[in-house]
C-alpha positions in Angstrom: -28.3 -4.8 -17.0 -27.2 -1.1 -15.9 -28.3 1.5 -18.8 -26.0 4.0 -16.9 -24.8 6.5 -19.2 -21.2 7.8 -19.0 -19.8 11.1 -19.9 -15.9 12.0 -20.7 -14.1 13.7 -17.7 -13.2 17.7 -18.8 -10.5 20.0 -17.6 -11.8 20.6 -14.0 -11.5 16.8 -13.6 -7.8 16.4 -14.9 -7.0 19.7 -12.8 -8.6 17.8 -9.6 -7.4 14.8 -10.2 -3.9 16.6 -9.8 -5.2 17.6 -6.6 -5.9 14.6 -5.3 -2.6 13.1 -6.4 -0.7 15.5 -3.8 -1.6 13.7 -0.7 -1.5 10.3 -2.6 2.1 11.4 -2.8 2.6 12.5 0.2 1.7 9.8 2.4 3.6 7.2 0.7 7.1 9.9 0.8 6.4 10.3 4.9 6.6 6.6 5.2 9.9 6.2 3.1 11.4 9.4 5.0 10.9 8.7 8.0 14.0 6.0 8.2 16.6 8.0 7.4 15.6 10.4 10.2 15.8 7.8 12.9 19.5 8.5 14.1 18.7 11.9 14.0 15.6 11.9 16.0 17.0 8.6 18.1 20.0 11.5 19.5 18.1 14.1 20.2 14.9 12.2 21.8 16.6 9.5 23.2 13.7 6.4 22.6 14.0 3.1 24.4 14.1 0.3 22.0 10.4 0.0 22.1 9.5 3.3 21.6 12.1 3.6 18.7 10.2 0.2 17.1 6.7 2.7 17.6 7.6 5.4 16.4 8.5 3.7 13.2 5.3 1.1 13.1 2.4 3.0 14.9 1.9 5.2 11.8 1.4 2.2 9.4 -0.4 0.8 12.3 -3.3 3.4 12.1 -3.6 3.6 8.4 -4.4 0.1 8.3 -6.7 -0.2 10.8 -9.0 2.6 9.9 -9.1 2.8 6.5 -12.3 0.3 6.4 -14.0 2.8 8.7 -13.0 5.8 7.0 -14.0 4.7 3.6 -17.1 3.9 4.5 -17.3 7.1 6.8 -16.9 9.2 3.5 -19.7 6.8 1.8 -21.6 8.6 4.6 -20.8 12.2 5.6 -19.2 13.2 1.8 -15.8 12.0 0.4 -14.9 15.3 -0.3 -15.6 16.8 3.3 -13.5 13.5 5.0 -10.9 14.2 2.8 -10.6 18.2 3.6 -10.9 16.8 7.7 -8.5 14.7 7.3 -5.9 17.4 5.4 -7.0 19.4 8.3 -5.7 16.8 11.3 -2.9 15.5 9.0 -1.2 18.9 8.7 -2.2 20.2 12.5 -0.2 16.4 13.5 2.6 16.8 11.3 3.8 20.2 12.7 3.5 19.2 15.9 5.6 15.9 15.3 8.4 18.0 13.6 8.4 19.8 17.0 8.0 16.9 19.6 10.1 17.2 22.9 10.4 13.3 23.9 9.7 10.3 22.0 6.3 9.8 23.6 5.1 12.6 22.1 6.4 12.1 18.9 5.0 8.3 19.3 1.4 10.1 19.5 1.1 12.6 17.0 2.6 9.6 14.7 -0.8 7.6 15.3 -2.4 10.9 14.8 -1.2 11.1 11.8 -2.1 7.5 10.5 -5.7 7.6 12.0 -5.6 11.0 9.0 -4.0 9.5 6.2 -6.5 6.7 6.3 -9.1 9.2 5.5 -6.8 10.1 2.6 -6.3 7.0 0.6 -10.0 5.7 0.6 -11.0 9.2 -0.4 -9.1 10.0 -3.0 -9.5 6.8 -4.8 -13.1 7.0 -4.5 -13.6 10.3 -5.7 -11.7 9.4 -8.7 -14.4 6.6 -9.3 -16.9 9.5 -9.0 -15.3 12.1 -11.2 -14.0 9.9 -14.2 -17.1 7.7 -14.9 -15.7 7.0 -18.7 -14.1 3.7 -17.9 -10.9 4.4 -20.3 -10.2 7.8 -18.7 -11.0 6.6 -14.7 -7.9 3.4 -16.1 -5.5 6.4 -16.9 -6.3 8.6 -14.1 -5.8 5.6 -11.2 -2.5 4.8 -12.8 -1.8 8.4 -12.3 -2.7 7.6 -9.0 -0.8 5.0 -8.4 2.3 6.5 -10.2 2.4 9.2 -7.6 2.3 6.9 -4.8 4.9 4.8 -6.1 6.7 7.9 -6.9 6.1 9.0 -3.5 8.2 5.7 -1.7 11.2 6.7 -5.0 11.5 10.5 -3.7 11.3 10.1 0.2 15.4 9.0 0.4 16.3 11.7 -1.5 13.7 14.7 -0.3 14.4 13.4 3.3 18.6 13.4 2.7 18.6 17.1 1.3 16.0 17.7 4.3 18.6 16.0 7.1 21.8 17.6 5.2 20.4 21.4 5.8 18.0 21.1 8.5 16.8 19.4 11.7 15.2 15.9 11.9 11.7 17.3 12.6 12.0 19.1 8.8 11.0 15.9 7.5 7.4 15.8 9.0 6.6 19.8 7.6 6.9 18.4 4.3 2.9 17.6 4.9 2.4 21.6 5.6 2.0 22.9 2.1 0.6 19.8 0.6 -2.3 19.9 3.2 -3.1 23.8 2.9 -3.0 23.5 -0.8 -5.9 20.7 -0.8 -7.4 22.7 1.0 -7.8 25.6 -0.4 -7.7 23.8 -4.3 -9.9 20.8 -3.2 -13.4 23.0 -2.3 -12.9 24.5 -5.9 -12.2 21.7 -8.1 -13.4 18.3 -6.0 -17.4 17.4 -6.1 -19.0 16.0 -3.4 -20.2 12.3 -3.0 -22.2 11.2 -0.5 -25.1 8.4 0.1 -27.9 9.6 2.1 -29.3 6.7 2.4 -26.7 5.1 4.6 -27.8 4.9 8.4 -25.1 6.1 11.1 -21.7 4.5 11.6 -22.0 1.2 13.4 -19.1 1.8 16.6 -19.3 -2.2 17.5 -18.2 -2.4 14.0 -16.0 0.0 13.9 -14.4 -1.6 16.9 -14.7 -5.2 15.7 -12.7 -4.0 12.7 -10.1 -2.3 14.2 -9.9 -5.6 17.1 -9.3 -7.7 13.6 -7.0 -5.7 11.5 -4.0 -4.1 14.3 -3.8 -7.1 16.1 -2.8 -9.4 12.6 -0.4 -6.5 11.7 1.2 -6.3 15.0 1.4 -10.3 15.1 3.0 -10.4 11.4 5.7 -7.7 12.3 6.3 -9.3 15.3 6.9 -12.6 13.9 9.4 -10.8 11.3 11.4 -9.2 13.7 11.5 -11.3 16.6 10.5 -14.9 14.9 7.9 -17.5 16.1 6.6 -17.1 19.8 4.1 -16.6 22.0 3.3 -13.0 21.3 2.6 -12.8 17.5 1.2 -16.1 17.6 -1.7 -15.0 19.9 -2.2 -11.4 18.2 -2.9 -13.3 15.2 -4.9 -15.4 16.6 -6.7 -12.9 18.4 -7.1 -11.1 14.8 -8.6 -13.7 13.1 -11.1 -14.8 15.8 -12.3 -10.9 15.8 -12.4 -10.7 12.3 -14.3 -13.9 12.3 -16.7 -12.0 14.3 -16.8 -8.9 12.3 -17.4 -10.7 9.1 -20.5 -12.5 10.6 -21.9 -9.0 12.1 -21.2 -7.5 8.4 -23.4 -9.9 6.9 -26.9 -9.3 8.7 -27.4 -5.3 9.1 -28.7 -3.9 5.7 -26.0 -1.0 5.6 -22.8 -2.6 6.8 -19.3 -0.9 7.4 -17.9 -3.2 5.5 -20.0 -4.5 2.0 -19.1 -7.8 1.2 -21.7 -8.3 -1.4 -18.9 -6.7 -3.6 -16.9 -10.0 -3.0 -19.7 -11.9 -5.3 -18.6 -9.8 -8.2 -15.9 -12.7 -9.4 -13.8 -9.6 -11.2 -14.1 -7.9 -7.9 -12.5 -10.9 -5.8 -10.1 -11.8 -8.5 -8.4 -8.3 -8.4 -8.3 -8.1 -4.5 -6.5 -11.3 -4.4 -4.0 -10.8 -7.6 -3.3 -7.3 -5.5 -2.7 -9.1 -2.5 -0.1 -10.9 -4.3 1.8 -8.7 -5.4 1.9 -6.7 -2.4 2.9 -10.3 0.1 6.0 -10.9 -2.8 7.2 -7.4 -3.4 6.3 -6.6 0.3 9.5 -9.0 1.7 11.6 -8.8 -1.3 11.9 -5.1 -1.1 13.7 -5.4 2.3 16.0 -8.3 1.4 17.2 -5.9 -1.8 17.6 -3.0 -0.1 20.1 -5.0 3.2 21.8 -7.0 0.1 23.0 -4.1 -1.5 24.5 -2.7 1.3 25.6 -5.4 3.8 26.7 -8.2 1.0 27.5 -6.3 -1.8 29.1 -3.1 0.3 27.2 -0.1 -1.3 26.8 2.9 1.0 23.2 4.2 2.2 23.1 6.5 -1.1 24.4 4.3 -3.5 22.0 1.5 -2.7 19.1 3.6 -3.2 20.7 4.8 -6.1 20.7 1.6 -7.5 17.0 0.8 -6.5 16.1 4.2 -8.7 15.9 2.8 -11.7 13.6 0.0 -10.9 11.4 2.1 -9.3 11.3 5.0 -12.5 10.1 1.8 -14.2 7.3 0.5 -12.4 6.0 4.5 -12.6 6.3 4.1 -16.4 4.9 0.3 -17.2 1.6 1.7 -14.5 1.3 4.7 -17.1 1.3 2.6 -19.9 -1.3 0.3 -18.3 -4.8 1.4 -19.2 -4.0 1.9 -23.3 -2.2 -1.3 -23.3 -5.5 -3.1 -22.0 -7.5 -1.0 -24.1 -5.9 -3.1 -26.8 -4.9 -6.6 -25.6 -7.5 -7.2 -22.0 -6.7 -6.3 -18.6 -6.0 -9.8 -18.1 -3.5 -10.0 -20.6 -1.8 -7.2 -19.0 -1.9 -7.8 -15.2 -1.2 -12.3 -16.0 1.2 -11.4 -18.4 2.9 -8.5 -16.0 2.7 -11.0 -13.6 4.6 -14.0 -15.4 7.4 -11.2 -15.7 7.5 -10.1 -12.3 8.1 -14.4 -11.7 10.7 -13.9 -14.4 12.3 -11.3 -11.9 11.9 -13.5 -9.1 14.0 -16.0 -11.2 17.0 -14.2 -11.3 16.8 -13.5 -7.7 16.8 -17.2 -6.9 20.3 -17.1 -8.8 21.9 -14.5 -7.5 25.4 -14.8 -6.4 27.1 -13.9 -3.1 30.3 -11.7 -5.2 29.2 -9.3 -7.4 25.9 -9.6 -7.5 24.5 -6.4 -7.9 23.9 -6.3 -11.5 21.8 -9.5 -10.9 19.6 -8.1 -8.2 19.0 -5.0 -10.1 17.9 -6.7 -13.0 15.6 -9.2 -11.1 14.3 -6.3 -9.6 13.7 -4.3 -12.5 11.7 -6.8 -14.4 9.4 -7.5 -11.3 8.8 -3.6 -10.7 8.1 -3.4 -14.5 5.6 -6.4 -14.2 3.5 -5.2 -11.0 3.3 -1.7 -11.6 0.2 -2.8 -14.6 -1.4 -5.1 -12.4 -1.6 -2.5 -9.2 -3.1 0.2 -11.4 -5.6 -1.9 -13.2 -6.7 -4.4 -10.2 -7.4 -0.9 -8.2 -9.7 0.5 -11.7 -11.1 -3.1 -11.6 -12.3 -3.1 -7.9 -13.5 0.9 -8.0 -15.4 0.2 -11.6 -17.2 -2.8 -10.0 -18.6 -1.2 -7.5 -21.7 0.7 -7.5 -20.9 4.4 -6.7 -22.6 4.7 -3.4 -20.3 1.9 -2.2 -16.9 3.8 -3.6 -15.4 4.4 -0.4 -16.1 0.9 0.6 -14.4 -1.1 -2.1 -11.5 1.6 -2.0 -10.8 1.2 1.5 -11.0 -3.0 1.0 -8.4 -2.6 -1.8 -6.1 -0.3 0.5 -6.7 -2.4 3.3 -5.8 -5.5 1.4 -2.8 -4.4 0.0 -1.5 -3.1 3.7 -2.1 -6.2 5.3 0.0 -8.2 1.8 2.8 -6.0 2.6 2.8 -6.8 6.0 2.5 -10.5 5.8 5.4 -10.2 2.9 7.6 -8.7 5.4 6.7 -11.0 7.9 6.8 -14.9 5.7 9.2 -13.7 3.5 11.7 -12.0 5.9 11.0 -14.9 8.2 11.9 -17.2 5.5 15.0 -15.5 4.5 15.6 -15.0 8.0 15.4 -18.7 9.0 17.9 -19.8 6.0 20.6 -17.3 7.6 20.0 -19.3 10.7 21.1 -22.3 8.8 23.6 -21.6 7.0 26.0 -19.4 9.1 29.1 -20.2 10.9 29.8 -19.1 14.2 33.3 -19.8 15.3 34.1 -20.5 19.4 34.5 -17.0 20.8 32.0 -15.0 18.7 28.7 -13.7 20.1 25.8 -16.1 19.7 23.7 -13.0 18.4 25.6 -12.5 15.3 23.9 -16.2 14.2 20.4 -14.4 14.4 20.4 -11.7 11.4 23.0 -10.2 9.3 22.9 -6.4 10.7 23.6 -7.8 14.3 26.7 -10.2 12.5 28.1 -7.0 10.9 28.1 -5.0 14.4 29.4 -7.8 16.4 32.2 -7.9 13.6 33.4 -4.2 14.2 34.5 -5.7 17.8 36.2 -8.6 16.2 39.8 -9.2 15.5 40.0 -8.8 11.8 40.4 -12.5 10.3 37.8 -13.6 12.8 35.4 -10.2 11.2 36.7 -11.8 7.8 35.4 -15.1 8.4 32.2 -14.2 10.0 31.2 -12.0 7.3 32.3 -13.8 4.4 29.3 -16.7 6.2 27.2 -14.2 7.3 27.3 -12.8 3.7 26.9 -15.9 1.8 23.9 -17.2 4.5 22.3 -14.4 3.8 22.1 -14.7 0.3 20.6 -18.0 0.4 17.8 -16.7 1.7 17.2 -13.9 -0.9 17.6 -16.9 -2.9 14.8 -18.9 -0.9 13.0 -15.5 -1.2 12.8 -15.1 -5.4 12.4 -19.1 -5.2 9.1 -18.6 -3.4 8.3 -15.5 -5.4 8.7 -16.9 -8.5 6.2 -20.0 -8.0 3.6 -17.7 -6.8 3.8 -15.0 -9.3 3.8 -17.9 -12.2 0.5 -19.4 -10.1 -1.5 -16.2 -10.2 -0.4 -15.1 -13.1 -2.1 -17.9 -14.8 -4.4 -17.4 -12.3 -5.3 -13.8 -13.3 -5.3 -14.9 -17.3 -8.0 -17.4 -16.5 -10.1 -15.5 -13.5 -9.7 -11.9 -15.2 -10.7 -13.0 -18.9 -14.2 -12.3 -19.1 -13.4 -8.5 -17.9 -13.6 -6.4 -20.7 -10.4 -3.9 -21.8 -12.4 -0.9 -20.5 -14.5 -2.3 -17.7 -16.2 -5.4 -16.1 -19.2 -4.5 -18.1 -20.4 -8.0 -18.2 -20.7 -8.4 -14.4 -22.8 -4.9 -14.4 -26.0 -7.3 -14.2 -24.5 -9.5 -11.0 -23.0 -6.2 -9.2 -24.2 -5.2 -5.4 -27.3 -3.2 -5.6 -29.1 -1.2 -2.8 -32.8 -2.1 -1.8 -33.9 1.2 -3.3 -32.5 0.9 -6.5 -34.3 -2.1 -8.0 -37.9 0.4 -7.3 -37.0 3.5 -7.8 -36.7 5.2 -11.1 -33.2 6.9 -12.4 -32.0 10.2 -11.6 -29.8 12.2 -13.6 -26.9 15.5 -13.2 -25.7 17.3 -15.4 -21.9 17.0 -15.9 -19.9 19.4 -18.2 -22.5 19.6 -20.9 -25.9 18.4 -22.4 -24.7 14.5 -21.8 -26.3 13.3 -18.1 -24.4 10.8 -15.9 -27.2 8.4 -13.9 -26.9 7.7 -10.6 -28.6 5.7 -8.0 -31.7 7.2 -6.1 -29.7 7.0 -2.8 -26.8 8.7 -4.0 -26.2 12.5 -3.5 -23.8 14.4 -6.1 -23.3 17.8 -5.2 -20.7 19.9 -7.3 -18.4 22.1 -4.9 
């Protein structure tokens, strides 16, 4: 059993940990922003189709696919000095998206900009596992964390509309500017270093292996939710899983891996990856469906729909806050099962929801799901960080990141093909109407402005009530999965404790040095020592 001692975080900690939430919020704002700037930049840079479908995608492309490297980069070189490169890069590619000339350009410093923030996320959630070793205060400071990304996706329509309403579409990407240049300046004085000395040098096959496994099943999943089943996502995927299959095999012989999965034999460590999995693969499609029933079906404008999705979101930030004391007193896996049986209690009124007047119904079904995931994101993230040992931070924070990216994904992709399939089903399309109108409800509301209007009538009134049946199918599907791991996550997540999975401490990944070696200790705000492993280098900036 670990005898590690723990010591309460102090007002440099609290101040840093407001540094770090800055680019937390950030990157999850410049991926909401971004689509209200498309008709903007779309005029002005003129993108073919495909480049239009790049410049959206490749950013989310490269955050997924590096963040297993770069968490385990900052396992290596320092968390602290990744972090400060990446704020670096990030800030250097934003301005010189806001001021690209053709959409190629702008395609390139997007990817630019991904292969940065995925030195962000990892980062920042690791160094919170370093600085808030109390397990109580490291619960409230990731569901600060995860508030400000969630907060991040709430603010981006409404930052990005005053943005567009005063300025030029490239505004949008200087938003990163400040934020960048004041973690930089703020992040040497109030962030430590972390680093493992031990570890040997990055492992490029790896590296590659890993990025062969992860772009190639996101590409495949988008491409099967856009386009539906063919040739082309089915042999990305395939080609994904095959190179994964690969990588995994590779991970398991060298004695310093990119990618630990030692971690995975920590059964509170698994459980939390797959209950944030999840969430992200039900909430990942559902969010879409919402967002094109409130505006195509129900008739709201751009605004007003995300006016309506507001509230929801204010309410995930809130239930996240009120995560960590409310496991202090009933278990984390009372809190993340229980937040999950509500979610499936959201899901429930989605399956009901009607094709007239159903807004009320999808906000509600909506609210109650936000309200039940919010918990489970914060407190799965604290479970995977607290179960790892620190030298292996960046590792298990990058496998949590990664995780939830590639649920989101494959919710966009089974749901929306789902949904997407039902439309097929059940719409009408009478002799004279364009055969594309059958395949989605956006292309059946443009075909409609070129219709006489009892023909636009009658399509839309199908088109309408097809397209509800799959948001029906949708919180159907959602609602049996979320009851399933919800019970899943009472029965799995029971034995962790309401402050930590202290009782897996004995079971947890260790390194070859650490079972010889004797304990060494630092000083942290006081007389009280935090331990750490022999192999693992704390240096306060």
């Amino acid at each position: 059993m670990d005898t590690e001692k723990t010591t309460r975080a102090g007002r440099r900690e609290w101040l840093g940990l407001g540094v770090l939430a800055l680019p937390t919020l950030l990157l999850s704002l410049d991926m909401s922003v971004l689509y209200l700037a498309l008709p903007h930049l779309a005029a002005d840079l003129r993108p073919t189709g495909g480049q239009l479908l790049w410049i959206m995608d490749v950013y989310g492309f490269m955050i997924a696919g590096f963040l297993i490297t770069m968490g385990t980069l900052g396992d290596r070189i320092g968390r602290r000095r990744l972090l400060m490169i990446g704020a670096a890069v990030f800030g250097l590619a934003s301005v010189a998206a806001a001021f690209s000339t053709s959409a190629g350009a702008l395609i390139a410093t997007r990817a630019l900009m991904g292969v940065a923030g995925a030195t962000l996320m990892p980062s920042t959630l690791a160094l919170i596992g370093n600085m808030f070793t109390d397990p109580r205060q490291r619960a409230m400071a990731i569901s600060v964390w995860t508030s400000c990304f969630m907060g991040g996706t709430t603010i981006g329509p409404v930052v990005g509309g005053l943005f567009l309403q005063w300025f030029w579409w490239g505004s949008v990407f200087l938003l990163g500017v400040p934020v960048m240049a004041l973690l930089m300046v703020c992040g040497p004085l109030l962030l430590p270093e972390y680093r493992s000395p031990g570890s040997g040098r990055l492992d490029p096959i790896s590296v590659a292996l890993s990025l062969g496994a992860i772009l190639p099943v996101v590409y495949g999943l988008k491409n099967f939710a856009e386009h539906g089943a063919g040739s082309t996502p089915l042999m990305a995927v395939t080609f994904g899983l095959v190179t994964g299959t690969v990588f995994v095999r590779r991970q398991l012989r060298p004695a310093d891996p990119l990618l630990d999965l030692t971690l995975l034999r920590v059964r509170s460590f698994g459980a939390a990856l797959t209950v944030m999995a999840a969430g992200a693969v039900a909430m990942g499609g559902t969010f879409l469906l919402i967002s094109q029933y409130l505006q195509m079906v129900a008739g709201h404008s751009p605004l007003a729909a995300g006016l309506w999705q507001t509230p929801p979101a204010l309410a995930m930030i809130a239930a996240t806050m009120v995560a960590a004391p409310l496991a202090a007193r009933i278990g984390r896996a009372n809190v993340i099962g229980g937040g999950m049986l509500v979610t499936g209690a959201g899901f429930a009124l989605l399956l009901v929801v009607p094709t007239e007047n159903g807004t009320p119904l999808v906000v509600a079904g909506l609210l109650l799901a936000s309200i039940g995931l919010g918990p489970g994101a914060a407190l799965g993230t604290d479970i995977v960080v607290g179960s790892a040992p620190r030298e292996r931070a960046g590792s298990a924070a990058s496998m949590s990141e990664t995780c939830g990216e590639l649920g989101i994904a494959m919710g966009v992709a089974v749901l929306g093909s789902l949904a997407s399939a039902a439309y097929r089903a059940g719409v009408v399309i009478a002799p004279g109407v364009p055969e594309e109108a059958g395949q989605t409800l956006p292309a059946a509301v443009s075909v409609a402005e070129d219709l006489p209007a009892e023909m636009a009538r009658e399509l839309l009134d199908s088109a309408r009530e097809a397209f509800t049946a799959g948001l029906n199918l949708a919180g159907g599907i959602g609602l049996v999965a979320m009851t399933v791991f919800g019970v899943l996550a009472l029965v799995l997540l029971r034995p962790v404790s309401p402050t930590g999975p202290h009782e897996e401490e004995g079971e947890r990944p260790r390194t070859p040095d650490e079972s010889e070696a004797t304990d060494g200790s630092i000083p942290v705000n006081g007389p009280e020592t935090v331990r750490t492993a022999p192999n693992d280098t704390a240096e306060e900036g």
